[in-house]
N, C-alpha and C positions, 0 to 999 in steps of 0.2 A: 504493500500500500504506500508505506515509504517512499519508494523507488517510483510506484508509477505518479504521487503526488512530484519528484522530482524532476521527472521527464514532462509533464506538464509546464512545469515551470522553465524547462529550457526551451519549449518551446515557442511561449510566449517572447522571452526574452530573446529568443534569435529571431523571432518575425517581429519583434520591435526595433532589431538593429538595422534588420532591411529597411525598414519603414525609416527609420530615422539617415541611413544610407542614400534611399533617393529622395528624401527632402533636401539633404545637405545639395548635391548634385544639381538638383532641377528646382531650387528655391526661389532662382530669375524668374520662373513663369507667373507667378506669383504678382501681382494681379494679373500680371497678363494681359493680351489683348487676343481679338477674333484674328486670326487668319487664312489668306488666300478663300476657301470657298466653306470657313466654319460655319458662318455667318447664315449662307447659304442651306446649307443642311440643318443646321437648327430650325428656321424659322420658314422661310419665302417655299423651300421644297422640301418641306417635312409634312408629309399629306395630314396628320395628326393635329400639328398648330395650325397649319389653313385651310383644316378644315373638310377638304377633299377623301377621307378616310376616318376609323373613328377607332381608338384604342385595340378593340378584339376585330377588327376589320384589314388589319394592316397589315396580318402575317404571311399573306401568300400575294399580296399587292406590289411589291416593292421592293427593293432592294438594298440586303444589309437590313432587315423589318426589325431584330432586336437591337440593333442599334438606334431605328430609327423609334425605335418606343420608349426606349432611355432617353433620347435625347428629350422628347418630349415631356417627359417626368421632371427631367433638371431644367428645362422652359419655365415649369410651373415654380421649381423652387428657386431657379436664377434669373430668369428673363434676361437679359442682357448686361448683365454682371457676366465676363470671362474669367473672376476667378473660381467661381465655384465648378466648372467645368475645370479648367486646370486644376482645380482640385483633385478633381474626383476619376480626372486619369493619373493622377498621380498615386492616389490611393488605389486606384485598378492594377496597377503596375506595381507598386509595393505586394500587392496580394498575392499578382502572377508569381513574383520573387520567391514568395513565403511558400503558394503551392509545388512548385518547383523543386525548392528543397525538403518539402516531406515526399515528395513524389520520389526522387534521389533515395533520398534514405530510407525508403520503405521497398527500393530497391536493392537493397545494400553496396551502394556502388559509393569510391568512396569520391570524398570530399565534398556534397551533396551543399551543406551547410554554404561554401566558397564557390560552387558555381553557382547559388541562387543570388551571391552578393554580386558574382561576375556580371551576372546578367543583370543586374538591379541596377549598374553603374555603367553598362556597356553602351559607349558614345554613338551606336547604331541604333540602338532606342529611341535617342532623341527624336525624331524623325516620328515617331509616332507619339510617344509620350508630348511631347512638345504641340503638338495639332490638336486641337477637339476633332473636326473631323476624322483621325483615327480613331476613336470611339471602340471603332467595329476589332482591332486590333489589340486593346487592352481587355476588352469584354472578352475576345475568343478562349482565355484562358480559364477564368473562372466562369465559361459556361462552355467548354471543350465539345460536347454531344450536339448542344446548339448550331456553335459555330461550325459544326461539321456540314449538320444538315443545311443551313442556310448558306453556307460557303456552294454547296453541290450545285444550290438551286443560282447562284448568283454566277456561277461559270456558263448557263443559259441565259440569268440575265443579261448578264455583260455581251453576248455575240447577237442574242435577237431582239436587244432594246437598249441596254445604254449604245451600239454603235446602228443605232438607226439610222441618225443623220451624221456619221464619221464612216469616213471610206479608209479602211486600213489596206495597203499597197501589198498586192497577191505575193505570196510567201510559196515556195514548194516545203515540200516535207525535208529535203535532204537541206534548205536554206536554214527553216526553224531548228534543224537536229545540230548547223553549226553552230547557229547564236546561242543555244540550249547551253552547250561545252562551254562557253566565254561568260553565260550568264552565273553559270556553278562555279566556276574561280574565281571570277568578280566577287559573288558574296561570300564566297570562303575565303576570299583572303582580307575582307573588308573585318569576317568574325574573327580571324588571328591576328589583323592590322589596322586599327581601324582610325587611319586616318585618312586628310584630302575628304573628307567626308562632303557632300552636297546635295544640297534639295534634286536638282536635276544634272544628271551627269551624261557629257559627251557620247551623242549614238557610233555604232560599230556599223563600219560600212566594209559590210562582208560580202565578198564575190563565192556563191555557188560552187563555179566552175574551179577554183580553186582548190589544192589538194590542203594546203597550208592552214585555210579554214578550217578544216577537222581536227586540228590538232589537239586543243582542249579537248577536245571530244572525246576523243583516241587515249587523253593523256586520262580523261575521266574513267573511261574503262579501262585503263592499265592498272589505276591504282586500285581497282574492285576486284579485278583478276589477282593482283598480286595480294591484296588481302588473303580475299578465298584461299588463295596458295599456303599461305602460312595463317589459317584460322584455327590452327590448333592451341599459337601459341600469342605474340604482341596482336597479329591479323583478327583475331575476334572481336577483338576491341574496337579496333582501325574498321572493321566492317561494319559493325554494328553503328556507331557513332556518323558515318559518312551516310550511311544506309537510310537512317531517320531522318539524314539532312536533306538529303536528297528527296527521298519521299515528303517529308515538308515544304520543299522550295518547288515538287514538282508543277503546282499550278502556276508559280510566275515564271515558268522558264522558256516560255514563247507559244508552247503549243496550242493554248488554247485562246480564240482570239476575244480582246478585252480592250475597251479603253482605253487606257492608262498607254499599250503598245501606238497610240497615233503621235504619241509623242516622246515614250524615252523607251529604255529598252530594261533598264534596271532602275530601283529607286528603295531606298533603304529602310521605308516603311514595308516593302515586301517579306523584310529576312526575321521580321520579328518573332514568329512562332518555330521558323528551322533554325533561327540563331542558337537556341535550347540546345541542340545537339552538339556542335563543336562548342558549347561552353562547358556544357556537364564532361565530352572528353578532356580540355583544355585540365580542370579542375582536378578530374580522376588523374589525368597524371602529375599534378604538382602537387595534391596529396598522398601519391606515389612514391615519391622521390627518397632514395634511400640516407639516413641521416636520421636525428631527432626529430621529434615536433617543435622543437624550436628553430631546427636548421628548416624543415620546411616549411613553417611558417613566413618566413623571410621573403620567398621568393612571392609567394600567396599575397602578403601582404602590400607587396611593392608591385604588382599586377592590380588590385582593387585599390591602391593610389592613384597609379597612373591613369588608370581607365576612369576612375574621380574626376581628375584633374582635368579630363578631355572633355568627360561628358559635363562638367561646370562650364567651361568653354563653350558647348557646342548649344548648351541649351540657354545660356545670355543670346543667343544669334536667332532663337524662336521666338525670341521675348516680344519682339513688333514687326513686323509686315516691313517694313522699310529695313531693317536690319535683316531678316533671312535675304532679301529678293537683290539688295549690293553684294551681300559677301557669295550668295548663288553667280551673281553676274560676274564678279572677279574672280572666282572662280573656275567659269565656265562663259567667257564670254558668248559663245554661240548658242544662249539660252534665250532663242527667242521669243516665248510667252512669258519670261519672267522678266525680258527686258519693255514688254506691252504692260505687263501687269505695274511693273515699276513706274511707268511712263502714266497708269491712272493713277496711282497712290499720288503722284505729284502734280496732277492738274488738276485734283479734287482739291488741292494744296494754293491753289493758282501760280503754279512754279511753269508756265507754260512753257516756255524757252528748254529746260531741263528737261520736260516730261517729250517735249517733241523731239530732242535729240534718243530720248530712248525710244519712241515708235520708228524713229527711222531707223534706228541699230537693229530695232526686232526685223524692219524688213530689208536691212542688206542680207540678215541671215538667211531668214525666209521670206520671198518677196510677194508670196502668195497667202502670207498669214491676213486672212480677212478683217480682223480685228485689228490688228494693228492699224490697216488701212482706215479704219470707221475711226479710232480713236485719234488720228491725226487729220482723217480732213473734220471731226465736230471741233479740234483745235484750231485748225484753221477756218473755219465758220466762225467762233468766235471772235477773232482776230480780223472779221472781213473782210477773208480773203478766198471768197465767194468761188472762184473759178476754179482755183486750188484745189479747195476742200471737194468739188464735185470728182476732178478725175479721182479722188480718194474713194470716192464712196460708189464710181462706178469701176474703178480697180476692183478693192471686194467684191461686186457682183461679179466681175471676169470668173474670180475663183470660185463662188459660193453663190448662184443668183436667186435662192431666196432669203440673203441674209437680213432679216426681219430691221437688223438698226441702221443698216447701210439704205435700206428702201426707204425708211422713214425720214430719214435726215436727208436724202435724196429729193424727198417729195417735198421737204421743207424749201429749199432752193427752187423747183420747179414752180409751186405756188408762190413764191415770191416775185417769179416772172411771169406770172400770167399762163403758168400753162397748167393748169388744170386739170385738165384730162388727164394729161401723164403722173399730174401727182397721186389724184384719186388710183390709178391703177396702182401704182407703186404701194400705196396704202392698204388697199386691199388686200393684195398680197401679202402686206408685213404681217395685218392682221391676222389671215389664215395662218401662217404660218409664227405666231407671237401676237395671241392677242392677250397683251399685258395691258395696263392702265393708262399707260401713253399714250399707248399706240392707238390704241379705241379712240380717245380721248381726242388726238390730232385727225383723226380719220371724223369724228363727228363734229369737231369744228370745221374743218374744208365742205363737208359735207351741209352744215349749216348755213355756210358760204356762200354755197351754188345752188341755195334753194331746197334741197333735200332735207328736210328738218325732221319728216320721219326716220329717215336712214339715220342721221344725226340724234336723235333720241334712241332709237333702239339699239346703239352703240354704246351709248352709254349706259343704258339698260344693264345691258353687256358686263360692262366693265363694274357695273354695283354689284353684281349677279358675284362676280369675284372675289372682290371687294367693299361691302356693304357699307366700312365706314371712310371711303375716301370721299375728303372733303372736297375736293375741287370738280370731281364727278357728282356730286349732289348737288352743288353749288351751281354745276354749268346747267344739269338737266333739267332744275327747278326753273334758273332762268325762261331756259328753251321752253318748257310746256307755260309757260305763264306769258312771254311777249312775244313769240315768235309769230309771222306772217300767217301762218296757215292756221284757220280755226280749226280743221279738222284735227290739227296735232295738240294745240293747246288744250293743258286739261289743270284747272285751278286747283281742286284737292291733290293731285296728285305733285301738282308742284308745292304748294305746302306740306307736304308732309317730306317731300326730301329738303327743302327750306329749311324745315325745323328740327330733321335732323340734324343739318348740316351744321345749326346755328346752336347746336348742344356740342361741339366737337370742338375742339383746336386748330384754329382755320389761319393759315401761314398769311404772313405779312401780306399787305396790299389786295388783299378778298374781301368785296365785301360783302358776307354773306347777310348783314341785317337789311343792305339794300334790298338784295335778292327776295328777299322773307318780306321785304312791301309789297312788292311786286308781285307773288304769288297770293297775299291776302285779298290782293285787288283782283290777280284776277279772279279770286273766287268770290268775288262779292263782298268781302269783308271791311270796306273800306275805313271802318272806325280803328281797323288792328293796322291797315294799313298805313294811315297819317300815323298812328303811333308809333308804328316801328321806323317807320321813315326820318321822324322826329327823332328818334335817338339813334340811327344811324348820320342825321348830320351833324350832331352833339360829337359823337362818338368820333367821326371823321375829323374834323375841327379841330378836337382836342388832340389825336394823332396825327396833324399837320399834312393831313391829305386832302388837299382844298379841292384837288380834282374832281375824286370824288363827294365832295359835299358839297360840290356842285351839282355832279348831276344829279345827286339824290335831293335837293334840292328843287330841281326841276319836275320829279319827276312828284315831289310832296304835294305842287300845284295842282299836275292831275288828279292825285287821289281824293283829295279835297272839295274837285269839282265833281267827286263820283266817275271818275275815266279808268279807269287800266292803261295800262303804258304794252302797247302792241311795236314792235318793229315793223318799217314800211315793207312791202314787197321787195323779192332779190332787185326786180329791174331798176329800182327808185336808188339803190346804197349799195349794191354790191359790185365790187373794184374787182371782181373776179371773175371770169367768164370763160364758157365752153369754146366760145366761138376763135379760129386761128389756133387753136393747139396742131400743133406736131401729131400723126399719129401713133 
């Protein structure tokens, strides 16, 4: 009883060391911020927070579904707080550590306790501990049965829906069996070496036809052969340990086609679960090593230093969005999305000059990255430099021609010049193919434009349909059914009631939603609510030094007073925009 109250106790106290291990390590993440596409799988495409699926609805929906149901659970407990996520991969990660080494030692394999430290401190980790988006990578261990089955179902995903609209460049079989070879010593020697580490690292441009290609290959079955050969005696070991790595690594090693291959070929959030095996060997044999336990202690110790030392390094460089995406680019200059991605973190910055030398670096690399292109000619729009920005944004369609932002801001410029027609198409398109809240949004103001105010309402429909509480779509479609030309579209309760949602909400500077909310009380008849609200939307205006509009709400206080509604004239009477002379 003794004995097993004592083993309790050590065990606590060695998964407290772990734990106390990769805090020291990864204590930069801390608060932390969101990066590259965390943001993203939390919230905007997490069917759960928006909505589109419903807790027990999500598991054969989606992909990565337990990850995507956690994430959802730490929504509710963090919202947009980054560190309780970096938390709570950190504490995932300490646990994998902790299971690791009773998993070891209930193998009786030795040094169990120093490979779960190895792995708790190993600068290859970072890479996913460092991400929320990895999520699905620290989850897989403490739900192993889980992550098996949803990993099977996601090797489907990944070839007939995440590369629905990504075209990965035809592979033969004997191509993928030589990247295979190069991918298995890339990450073995990254788990024996792990440094030069990077978010994205330089593609292998391997020729088929080559004999010299198969080398890895060749050199991977030499060294399985020569195990087997001598698995009686060091080779059982050596087979065993490379055996699991292998079968581990075997879904990132090209064969199967995935996402992730339209842009790099390795990436060291893949090695996290085959990492286990050359650590637990690493381990077994430094507590192998013949001498005292003090003399091996030594070498033990100065291994979970050093890999300390790297992975405190490596994970200040996760710490913010702007830090991974410079040290990835000097790194790796021929990182072309991370030099676009760079290139937005600094115009959202208004660093434009900066941010347009890095869309141009992404497309000397790759000159067909579509994104790049869109994000340097909306910089160049900004800048009006009108001419500019278009061959930009008809470049991306060269490579991508329905690319939903390129069309958009495409259509922006062509409405500006009177052409019409072309822009409504362009729109259209964006819409089918991206109809986000924008896009509807600029599609039913054109469409408003050119007299189409049903098309223009039912767009926005759309977009509330989405999004129920964006304000500027409540705000625009209240207008529309309350003033717009055509009595058939105008509908006064219905435009009050998005009025008055809209006017419970948070409505960004220069809106003005209490004008809008006159306007729809008028036109339902209300016209005693309507002098009222008009009346303190010009108070209201006034005192925010918006004389514009407290003028026109002013104006329009007159009609209500006379008992009028404020109708807009017919398109032919005001509209600067017409069908007629478009291009077809």
């Amino acid at each position: 009883m003794e004995k097993l109250h004592l083993v309790r106790w050590q065990t606590v106290l060695g998964a407290l060391a772990l734990a106390v291990l990769v805090l020291a390590v990864y204590c930069s993440l801390l608060p932390g911020s969101f990066l590259m596409d965390d943001r993203r799988l939390l919230q905007t495409d997490n069917p759960i927070v928006n909505g589109t699926a419903g807790p027990l609805s999500i598991w054969f929906r989606a992909d990565f579904a337990l990850s995507t149901f956690v994430f959802w659970l730490q929504w509710l407990a963090w919202g947009q707080n980054p560190a309780g996520y970096h938390a709570v991969n950190m504490a995932l990660h300490a646990l994998s550590a902790a299971l690791l080494w009773r998993l070891l030692a209930r193998l009786q394999i030795p040094g169990a306790w120093l490979a779960a430290a190895i792995f708790a401190v190993h600068p290859v980790c970072a890479a996913t501990v460092g991400r929320v988006a990895e999520l699905k990578n620290t989850l897989s261990l403490p739900f192993f049965l889980l992550a098996l089955g949803f990993g099977c179902m996601s090797v489907w995903f990944q070839k007939h829906q995440a590369l629905a609209d990504a075209a990965l460049a035809p592979q033969s079989f004997w191509e993928r069996l030589a990247v295979a070879g190069r991918v298995f010593w890339f990450y073995l020697g990254k788990a024996f070496w792990p440094v030069h580490l990077n978010l994205v690292y330089p593609q292998w441009k391997i020729s088929p036809a080559s004999l010299s290609a198969y080398l890895p290959t060749l050199a991977c079955g030499a060294v399985f052969l020569l195990s087997w050969r001598f698995r009686r005696s060091w080779g059982r070991h050596l087979l065993f340990g490379l055996g699991c790595f292998a079968i581990a690594l075997f879904p990132a090693l090209g064969f199967f086609d995935a996402q992730f291959l339209t842009r790099w070929q390795v990436s060291d959030h893949l090695q996290y679960l085959p990492l286990l095996a050359p650590v637990a060997l690493a381990a077994s044999v430094l507590a192998s090593l013949p001498g005292g336990a003090l003399l091996r202690s030594a070498p033990a110790a100065a291994v979970v230093i050093g890999l300390s030392v790297l992975t405190f390094d490596r994970a200040r460089i996760f710490s913010s969005e702007e830090s991974l995406f410079r040290d990835s680019i000097a790194r790796n200059p021929s990182a072309w999305g991370l030099e676009n991605d760079l290139g937005t973190l600094l115009a959202a910055r208004d660093a434009q000059e900066e941010a347009a030398d890095h869309f141009r670096a992404s497309l000397r690399s790759n000159p067909d990255y579509p994104d790049a292109h869109v994000n340097l000619g909306r910089l160049l729009l900004l800048q009006g430099r009108t001419d500019e920005a278009e061959e930009q944004f008809r470049a991306a369609l060269k490579t991508q021609p329905h690319h939903p932002e390129a069309r958009r801001c495409l259509a922006t410029i062509l409405a500006q010049r009177g052409k019409t027609r072309q822009a409504l198409r362009h729109l259209r398109i964006a819409v089918s193919f991206k109809p986000d809240l924008r896009t509807r949004m600029d599609y039913a103001m054109l469409l408003h434009q050119t007299g189409d105010d049903s098309g223009a309402a039912a767009q926005l429909r759309q977009a509330l349909l989405a999004q129920p509480d964006a304000v500027e779509a409540l705000n625009n479609l209240a207008w529309l059914l309350a003033t717009c030309a055509d009595d058939k579209v105008r509908n006064g309760a219905e435009a009050v009631r998005c009025a008055e949602r809209a006017s419970r909400l948070p409505a960004p500077d220069g809106m003005c939603v209490m004008g809008t909310l006159a306007a729809a009380y008028a036109e339902a008849g209300r016209f005693k609510d309507a002098v009222a609200t008009a009346e303190k939307a010009v108070e209201k205006e006034n005192a925010a030094g918006q004389a514009r509009f407290a003028a026109i709400n002013a104006q329009l206080l007159a009609l209500y007073r006379a008992g009028r509604p404020c109708h807009e004239p017919p398109p032919s009477e005001n509209n600067p925009f017409s069908l007629d002379g478009d291009d077809p």
